[in-house]
MARLOZA-69166 format. One record per residue (C-alpha): residue in three letters; x negated, y, z negated; residue number from 0. Coordinates in pm, 1 decimal. Layout:
<atoms>
ALA/X/Y/Z/NUM
...
</atoms>
This chain:
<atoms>
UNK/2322.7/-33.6/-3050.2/0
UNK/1970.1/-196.0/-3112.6/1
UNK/2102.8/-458.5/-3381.0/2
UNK/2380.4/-584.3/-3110.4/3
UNK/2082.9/-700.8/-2897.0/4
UNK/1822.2/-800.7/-3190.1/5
UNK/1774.1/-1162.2/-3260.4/6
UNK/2108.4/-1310.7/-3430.7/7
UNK/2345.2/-1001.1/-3266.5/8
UNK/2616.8/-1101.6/-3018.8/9
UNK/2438.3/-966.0/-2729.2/10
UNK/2085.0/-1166.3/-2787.2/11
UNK/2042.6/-1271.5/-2434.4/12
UNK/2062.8/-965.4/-2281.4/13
UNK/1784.8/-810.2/-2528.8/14
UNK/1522.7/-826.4/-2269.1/15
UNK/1717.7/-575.7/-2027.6/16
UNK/1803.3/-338.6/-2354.3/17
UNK/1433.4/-331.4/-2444.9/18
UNK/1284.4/-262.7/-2086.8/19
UNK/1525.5/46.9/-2042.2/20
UNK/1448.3/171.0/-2425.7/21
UNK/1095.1/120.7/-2405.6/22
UNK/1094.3/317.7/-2084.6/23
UNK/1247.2/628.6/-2265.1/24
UNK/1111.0/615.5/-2579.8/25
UNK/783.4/513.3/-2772.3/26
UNK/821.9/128.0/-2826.0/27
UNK/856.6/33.6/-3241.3/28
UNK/608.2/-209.6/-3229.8/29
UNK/283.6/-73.3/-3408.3/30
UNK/-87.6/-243.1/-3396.7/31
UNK/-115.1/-522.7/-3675.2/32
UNK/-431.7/-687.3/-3576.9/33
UNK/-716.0/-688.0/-3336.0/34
UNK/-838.9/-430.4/-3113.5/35
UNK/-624.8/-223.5/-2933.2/36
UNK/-601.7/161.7/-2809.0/37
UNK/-421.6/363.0/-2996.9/38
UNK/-254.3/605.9/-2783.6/39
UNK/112.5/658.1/-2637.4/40
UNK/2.5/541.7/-2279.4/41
UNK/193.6/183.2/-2205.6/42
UNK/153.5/6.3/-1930.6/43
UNK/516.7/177.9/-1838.3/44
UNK/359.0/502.8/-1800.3/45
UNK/79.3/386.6/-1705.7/46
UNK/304.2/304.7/-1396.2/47
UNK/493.4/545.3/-1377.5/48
UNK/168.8/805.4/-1323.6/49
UNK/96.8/560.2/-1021.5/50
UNK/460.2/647.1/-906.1/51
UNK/396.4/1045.7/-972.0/52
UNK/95.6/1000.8/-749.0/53
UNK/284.0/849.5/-455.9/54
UNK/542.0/1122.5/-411.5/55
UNK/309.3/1368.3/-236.4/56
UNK/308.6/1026.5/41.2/57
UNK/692.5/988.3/-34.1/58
UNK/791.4/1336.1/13.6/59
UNK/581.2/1365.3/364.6/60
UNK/662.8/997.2/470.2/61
UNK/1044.4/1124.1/494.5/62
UNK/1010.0/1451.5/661.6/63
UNK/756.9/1272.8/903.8/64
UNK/1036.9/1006.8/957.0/65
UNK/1304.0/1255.0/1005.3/66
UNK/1070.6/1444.9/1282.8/67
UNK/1000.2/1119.5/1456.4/68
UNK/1360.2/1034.8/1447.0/69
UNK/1466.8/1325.5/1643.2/70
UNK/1181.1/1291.4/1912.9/71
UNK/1336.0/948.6/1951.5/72
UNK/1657.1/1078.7/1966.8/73
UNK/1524.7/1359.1/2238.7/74
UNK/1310.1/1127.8/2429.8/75
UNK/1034.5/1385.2/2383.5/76
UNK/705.5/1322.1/2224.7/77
UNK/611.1/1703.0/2246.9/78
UNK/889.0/1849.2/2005.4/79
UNK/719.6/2095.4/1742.9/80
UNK/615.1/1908.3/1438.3/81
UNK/743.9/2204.7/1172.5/82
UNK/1060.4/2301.3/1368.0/83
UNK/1437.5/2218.4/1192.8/84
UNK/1257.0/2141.2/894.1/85
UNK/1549.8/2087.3/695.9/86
UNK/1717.9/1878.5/932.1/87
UNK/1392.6/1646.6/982.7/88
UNK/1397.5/1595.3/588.9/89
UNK/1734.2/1513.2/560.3/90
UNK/1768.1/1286.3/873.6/91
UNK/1400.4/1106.2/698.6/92
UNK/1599.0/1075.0/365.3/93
UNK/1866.4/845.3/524.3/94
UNK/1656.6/601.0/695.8/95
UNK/1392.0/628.1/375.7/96
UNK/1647.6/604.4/71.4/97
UNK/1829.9/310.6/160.7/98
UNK/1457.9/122.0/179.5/99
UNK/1397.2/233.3/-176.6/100
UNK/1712.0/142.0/-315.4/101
UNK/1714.6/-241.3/-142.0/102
UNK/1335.7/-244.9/-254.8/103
UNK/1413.7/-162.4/-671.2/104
UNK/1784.1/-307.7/-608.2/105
UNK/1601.0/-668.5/-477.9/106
UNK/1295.1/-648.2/-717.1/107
UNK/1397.8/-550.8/-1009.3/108
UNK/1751.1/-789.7/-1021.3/109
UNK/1513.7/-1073.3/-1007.1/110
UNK/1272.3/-955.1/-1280.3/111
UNK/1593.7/-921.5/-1518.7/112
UNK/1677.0/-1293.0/-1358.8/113
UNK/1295.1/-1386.1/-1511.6/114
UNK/1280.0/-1165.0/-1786.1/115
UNK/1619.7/-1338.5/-1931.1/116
UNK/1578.9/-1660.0/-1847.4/117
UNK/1166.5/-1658.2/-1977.8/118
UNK/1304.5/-1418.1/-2334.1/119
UNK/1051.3/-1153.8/-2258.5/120
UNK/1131.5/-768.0/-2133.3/121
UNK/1090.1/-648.5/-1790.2/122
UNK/756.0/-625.3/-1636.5/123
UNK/678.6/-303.1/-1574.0/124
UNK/462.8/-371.2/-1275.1/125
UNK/728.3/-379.6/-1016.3/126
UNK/778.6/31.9/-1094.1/127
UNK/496.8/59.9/-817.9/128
UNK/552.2/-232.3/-609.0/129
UNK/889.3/-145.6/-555.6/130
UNK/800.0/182.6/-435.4/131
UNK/479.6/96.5/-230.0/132
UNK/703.1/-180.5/-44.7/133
UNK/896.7/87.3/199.1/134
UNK/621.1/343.7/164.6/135
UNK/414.3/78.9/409.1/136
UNK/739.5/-51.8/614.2/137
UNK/816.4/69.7/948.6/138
UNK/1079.7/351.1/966.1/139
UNK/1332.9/84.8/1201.1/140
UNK/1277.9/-238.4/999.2/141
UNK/1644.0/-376.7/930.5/142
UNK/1744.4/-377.5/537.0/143
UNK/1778.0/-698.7/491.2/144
UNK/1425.9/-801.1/606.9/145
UNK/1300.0/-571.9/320.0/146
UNK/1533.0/-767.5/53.3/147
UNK/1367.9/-1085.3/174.4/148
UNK/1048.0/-968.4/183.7/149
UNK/1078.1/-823.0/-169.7/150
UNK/1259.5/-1177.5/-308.4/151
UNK/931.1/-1370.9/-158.5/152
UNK/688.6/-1111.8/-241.3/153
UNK/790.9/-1118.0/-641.0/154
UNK/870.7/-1472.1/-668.1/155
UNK/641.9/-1640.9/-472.2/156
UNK/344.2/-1386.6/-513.4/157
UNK/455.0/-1250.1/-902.5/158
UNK/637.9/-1454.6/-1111.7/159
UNK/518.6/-1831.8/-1055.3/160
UNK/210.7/-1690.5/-1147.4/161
UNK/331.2/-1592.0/-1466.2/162
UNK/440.4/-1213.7/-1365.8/163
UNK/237.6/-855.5/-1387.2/164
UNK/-110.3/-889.4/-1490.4/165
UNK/-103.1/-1252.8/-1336.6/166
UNK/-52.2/-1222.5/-976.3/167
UNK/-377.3/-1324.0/-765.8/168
UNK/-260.6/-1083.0/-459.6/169
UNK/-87.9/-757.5/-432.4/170
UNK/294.6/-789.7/-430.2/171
UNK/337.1/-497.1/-152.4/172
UNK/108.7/-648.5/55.4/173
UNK/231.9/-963.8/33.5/174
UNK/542.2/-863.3/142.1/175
UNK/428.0/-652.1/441.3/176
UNK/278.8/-976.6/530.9/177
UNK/576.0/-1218.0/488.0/178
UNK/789.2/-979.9/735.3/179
UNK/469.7/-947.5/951.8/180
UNK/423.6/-1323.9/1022.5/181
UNK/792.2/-1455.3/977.0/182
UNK/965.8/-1143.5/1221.0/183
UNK/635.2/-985.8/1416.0/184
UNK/899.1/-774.6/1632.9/185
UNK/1027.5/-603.0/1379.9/186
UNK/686.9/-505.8/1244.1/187
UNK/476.4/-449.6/1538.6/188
UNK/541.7/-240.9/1886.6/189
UNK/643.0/65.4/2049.5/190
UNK/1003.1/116.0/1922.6/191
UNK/1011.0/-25.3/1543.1/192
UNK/797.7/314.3/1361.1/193
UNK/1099.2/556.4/1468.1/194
UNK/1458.2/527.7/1336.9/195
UNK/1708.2/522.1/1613.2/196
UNK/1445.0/369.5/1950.4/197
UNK/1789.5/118.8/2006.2/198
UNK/1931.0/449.7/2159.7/199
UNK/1664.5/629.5/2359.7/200
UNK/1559.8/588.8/2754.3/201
UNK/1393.0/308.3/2869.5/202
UNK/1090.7/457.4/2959.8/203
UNK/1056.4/633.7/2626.6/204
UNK/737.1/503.6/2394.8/205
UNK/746.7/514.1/1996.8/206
UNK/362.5/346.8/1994.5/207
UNK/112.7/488.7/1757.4/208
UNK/-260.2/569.2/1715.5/209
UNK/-352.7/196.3/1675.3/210
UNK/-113.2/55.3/1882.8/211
UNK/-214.5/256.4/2158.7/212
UNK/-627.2/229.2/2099.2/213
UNK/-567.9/-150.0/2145.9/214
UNK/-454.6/-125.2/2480.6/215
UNK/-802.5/-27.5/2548.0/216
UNK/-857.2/-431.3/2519.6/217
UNK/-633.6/-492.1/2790.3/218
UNK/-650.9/-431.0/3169.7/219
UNK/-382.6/-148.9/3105.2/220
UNK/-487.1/80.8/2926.4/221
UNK/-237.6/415.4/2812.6/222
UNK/-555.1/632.5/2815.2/223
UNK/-840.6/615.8/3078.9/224
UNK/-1125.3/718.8/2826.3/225
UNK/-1179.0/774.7/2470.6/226
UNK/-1180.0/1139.2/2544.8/227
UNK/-821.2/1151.5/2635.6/228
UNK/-731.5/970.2/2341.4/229
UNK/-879.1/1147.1/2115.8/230
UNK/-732.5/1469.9/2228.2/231
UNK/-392.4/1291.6/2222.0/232
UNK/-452.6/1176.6/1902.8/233
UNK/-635.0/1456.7/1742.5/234
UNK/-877.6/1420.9/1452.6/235
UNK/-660.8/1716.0/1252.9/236
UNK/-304.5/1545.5/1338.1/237
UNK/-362.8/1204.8/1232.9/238
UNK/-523.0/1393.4/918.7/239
UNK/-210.0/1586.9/846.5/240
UNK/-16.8/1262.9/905.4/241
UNK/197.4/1430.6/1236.2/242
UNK/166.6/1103.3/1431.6/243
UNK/388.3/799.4/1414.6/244
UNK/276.9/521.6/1196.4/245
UNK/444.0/317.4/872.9/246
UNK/624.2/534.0/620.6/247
UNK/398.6/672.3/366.9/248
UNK/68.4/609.8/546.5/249
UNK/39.9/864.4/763.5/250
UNK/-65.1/1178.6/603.8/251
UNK/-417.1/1172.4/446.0/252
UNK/-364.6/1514.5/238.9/253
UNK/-76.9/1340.6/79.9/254
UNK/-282.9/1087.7/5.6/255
UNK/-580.1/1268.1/-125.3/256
UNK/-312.6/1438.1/-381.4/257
UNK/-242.7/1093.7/-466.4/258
UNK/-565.6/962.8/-527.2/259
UNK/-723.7/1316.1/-696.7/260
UNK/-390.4/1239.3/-974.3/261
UNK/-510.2/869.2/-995.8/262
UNK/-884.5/960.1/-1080.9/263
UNK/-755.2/1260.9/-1296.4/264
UNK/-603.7/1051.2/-1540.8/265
UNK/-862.7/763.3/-1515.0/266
UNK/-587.7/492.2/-1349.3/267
UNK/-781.2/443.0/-1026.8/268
UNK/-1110.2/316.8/-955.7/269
UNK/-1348.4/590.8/-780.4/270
UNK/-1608.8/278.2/-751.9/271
UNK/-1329.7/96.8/-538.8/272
UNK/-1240.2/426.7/-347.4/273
UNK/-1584.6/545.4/-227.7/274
UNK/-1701.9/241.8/-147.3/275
UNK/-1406.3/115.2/78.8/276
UNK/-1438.3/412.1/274.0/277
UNK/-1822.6/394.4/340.5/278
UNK/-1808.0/56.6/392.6/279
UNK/-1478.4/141.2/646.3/280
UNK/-1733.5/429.2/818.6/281
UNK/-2080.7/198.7/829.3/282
UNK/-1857.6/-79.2/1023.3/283
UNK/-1716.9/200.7/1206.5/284
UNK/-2052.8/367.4/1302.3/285
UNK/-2225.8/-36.4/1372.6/286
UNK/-1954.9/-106.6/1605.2/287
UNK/-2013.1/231.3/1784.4/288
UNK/-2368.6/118.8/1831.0/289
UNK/-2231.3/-195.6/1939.5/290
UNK/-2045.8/-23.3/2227.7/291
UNK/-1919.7/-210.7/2575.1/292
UNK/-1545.4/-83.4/2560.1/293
UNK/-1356.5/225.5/2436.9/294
UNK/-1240.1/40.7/2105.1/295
UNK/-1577.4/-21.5/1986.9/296
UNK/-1651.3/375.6/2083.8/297
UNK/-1415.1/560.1/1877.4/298
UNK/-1568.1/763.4/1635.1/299
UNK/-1600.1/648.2/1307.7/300
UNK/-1452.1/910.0/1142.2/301
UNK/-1130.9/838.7/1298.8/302
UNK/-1108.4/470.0/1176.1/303
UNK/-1067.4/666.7/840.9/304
UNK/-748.1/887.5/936.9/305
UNK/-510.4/643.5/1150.6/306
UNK/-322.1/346.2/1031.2/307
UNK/-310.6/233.5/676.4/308
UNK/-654.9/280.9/592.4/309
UNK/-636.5/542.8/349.4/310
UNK/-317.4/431.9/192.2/311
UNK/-465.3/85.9/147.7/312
UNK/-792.4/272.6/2.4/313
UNK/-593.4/433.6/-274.3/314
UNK/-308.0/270.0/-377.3/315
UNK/-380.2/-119.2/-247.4/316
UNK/-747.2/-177.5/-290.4/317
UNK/-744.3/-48.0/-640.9/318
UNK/-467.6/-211.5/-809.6/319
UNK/-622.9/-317.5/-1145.5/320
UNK/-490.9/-675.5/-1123.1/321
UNK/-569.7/-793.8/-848.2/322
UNK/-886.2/-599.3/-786.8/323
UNK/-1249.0/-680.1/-922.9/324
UNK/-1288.7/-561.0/-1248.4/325
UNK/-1656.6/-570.6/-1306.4/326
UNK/-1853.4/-229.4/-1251.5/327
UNK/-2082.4/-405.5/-943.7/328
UNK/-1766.3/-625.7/-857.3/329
UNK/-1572.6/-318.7/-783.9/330
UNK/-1886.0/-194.0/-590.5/331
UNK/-1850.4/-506.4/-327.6/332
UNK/-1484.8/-521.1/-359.9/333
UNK/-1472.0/-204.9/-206.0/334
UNK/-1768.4/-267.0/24.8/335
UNK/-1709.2/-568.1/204.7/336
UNK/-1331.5/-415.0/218.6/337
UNK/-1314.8/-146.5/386.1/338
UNK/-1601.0/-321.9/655.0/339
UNK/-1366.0/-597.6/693.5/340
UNK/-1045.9/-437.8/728.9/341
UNK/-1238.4/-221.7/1044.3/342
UNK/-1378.6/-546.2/1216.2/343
UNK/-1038.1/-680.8/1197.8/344
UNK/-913.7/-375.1/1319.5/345
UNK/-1138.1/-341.7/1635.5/346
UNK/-1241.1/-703.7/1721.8/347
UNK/-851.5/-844.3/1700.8/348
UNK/-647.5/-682.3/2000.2/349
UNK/-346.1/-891.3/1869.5/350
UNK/-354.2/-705.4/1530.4/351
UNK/-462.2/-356.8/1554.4/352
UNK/-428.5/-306.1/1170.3/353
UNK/-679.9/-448.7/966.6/354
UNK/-647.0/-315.7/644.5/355
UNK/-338.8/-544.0/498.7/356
UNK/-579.0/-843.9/562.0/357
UNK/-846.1/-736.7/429.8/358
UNK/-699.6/-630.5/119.9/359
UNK/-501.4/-1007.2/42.7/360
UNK/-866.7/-1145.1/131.8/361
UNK/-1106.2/-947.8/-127.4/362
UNK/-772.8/-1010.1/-355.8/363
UNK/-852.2/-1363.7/-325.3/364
UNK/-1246.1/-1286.0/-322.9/365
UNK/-1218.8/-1060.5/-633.7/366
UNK/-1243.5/-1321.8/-921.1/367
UNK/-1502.1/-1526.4/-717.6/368
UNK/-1710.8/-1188.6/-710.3/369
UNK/-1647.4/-1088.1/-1115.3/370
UNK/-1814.5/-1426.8/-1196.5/371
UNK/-2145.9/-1394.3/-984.1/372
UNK/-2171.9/-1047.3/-1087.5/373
UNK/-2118.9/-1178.6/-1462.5/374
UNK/-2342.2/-1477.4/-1438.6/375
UNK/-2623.7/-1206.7/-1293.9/376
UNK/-2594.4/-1027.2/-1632.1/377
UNK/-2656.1/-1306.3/-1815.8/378
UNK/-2933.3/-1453.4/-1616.2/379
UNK/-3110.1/-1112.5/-1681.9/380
UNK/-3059.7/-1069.4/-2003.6/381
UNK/-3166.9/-1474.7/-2047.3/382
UNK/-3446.3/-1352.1/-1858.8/383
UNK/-3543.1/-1075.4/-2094.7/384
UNK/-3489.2/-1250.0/-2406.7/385
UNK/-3728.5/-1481.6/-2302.2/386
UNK/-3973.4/-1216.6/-2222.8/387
UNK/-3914.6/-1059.3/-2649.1/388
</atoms>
């Protein structure tokens, strides 16, 4: 069928679609002519699709822990046993998660083909992750058609103007969690909107999480009367396991930690990046405890690492290789100033209990700005010891 879509063939406009789908299957025909360039079978499209092998530990958890949360909505009972109905907690998680995926690739990828036709080239493999990571970091209740929109924007407005994967200046999940966060902030923040099916349950019932209830402590009502309470509410080993409410795929730090030991394994993510979001996550986490004067400011660091989207962010948003820093120091600060911002934000912002999404677009932004003073250091030091020969 190849000649059909090659140049002259009656089907030359749709050659970009024809290539994207064989190049996914098979080893692509073109071979090295010039330059440098690795030799190996390992395209950016697996390259990708590793990424998306590394999620499904987060995937596969995200629905059961959807499922489960859907049915203590359903009860009205917070206290139903996590590994109970197992089966029926997985398959009531993979029709609230499925339909997500499929509006997320449906959305995405129709307007990559859109690009890829109109601009002659093939499709760009980066949306293989996006368009997974988009409902991985939704809320289980966030209407369909909000996660369309936010995937149009999000590839659009934060891809393709920009000239498409490997030119984007912020991270195109992100981006979108923020479009729906500041454009319909009801539908992605409050009690009801992180469990399928809260339209139907008592009025007195609560779906709020770890972070949504720790901010209360900046209020004059409070859900806990100490730190102690919450913390036994919210236990260090639950909120490890991922058995509290929260967005999709961000719950469960052992699902995570599958995810990032496959990333590291195969050399795709950044361990720089990694490590030093998370101490510079538990230095703000242990300053602020120092800081003290309320119970925010007095939760123990170590839980700042387990609740919300910090870890998730850590491994799959902080170290995406285009919009991250890509010197070896660069990735050092990235990291850094990161994971300390994402935790002020976090503590010292009662309106926005979640930090990390922030402070991810921000060091996106930062990134390039960072690259060149850690470049222009190198050469000032090896000006400097030239000099001195």
């Amino acid at each position: 069928m190849e000649p059909k879509f090659a140049k002259g063939g009656k089907l030359e406009k749709w050659n970009p679609i024809f290539e994207s789908f064989t190049t996914l299957a098979f080893t692509p025909a073109q071979v090295t002519s010039k330059g440098s360039h690795i030799r190996d079978g390992v395209d950016l499209k697996r390259t990708m699709i590793t990424v998306i092998i590394a999620m499904i530990p987060c995937l596969l958890f995200g629905i059961y822990n959807t499922g489960h949360w859907e049915m203590v909505a359903a009860a009205g009972d917070r206290n139903l046993d996590f590994w109970s109905n197992g089966g029926d907690k997985f398959i009531a998680g993979l029709f609230v998660v499925i339909p997500l995926i499929a509006v997320s690739y449906g959305v995405g990828l129709t307007i990559e083909f859109i690009f890829g036709m109109k601009n002659g080239h093939a499709l760009h493999e980066g949306f293989l992750v996006s368009g997974m990571l988009i409902p991985l970091i939704m809320p289980a209740d966030v209407p369909l058609w909000m996660v369309g929109v936010a995937t149009a924007f999000a590839v659009i407005i934060g891809k393709e103007i920009f000239g498409g994967t490997g030119m984007n200046i912020l991270n195109v999940a992100l981006l979108s969690r923020a479009f729906l966060f500041f454009a319909y902030p009801t539908s992605m923040s409050g009690d009801k909107v992180w469990m399928a099916g809260t339209e139907n349950t008592a009025d007195g019932f609560t779906g709020s999480t770890a972070l949504g209830d720790l901010a209360t402590f900046m209020s004059d009502k409070p859900v806990f009367e100490n730190i102690e309470m919450y913390t036994n509410n919210y236990s260090f080993i639950d909120s490890f396991m991922g058995m509290i409410p929260g967005s999709i795929g961000e719950t469960s730090v052992i699902a995570i930690l599958i995810g990032a030991a496959i990333l590291l394994f195969t050399g795709i993510g950044s361990f720089r990046i990694m490590a030093s979001f998370v101490i510079g996550g538990y230095l703000m986490g242990m300053l602020l405890n120092l800081v003290g004067g309320n119970e925010f400011l007095e939760l123990p660091a170590h839980f700042h690492l387990v609740i919300g989207g910090f870890a998730f962010g850590t491994v799959f948003m902080a170290t995406d290789p285009v919009t991250a820093a890509q010197t070896g120091v660069g990735k050092i600060l990235y990291g850094l100033i990161g994971g300390m911002l994402g935790i002020l934000i976090r503590v010292l912002n009662p309106a926005y209990p979640e930090g990390i999404m922030l402070a991810i677009l921000f060091m996106n932004v930062m990134a390039p700005i960072i690259d060149h003073y850690v470049v222009q250091a190198n050469v000032k030091r090896r000006l400097k010891r030239l000099k001195t020969v």
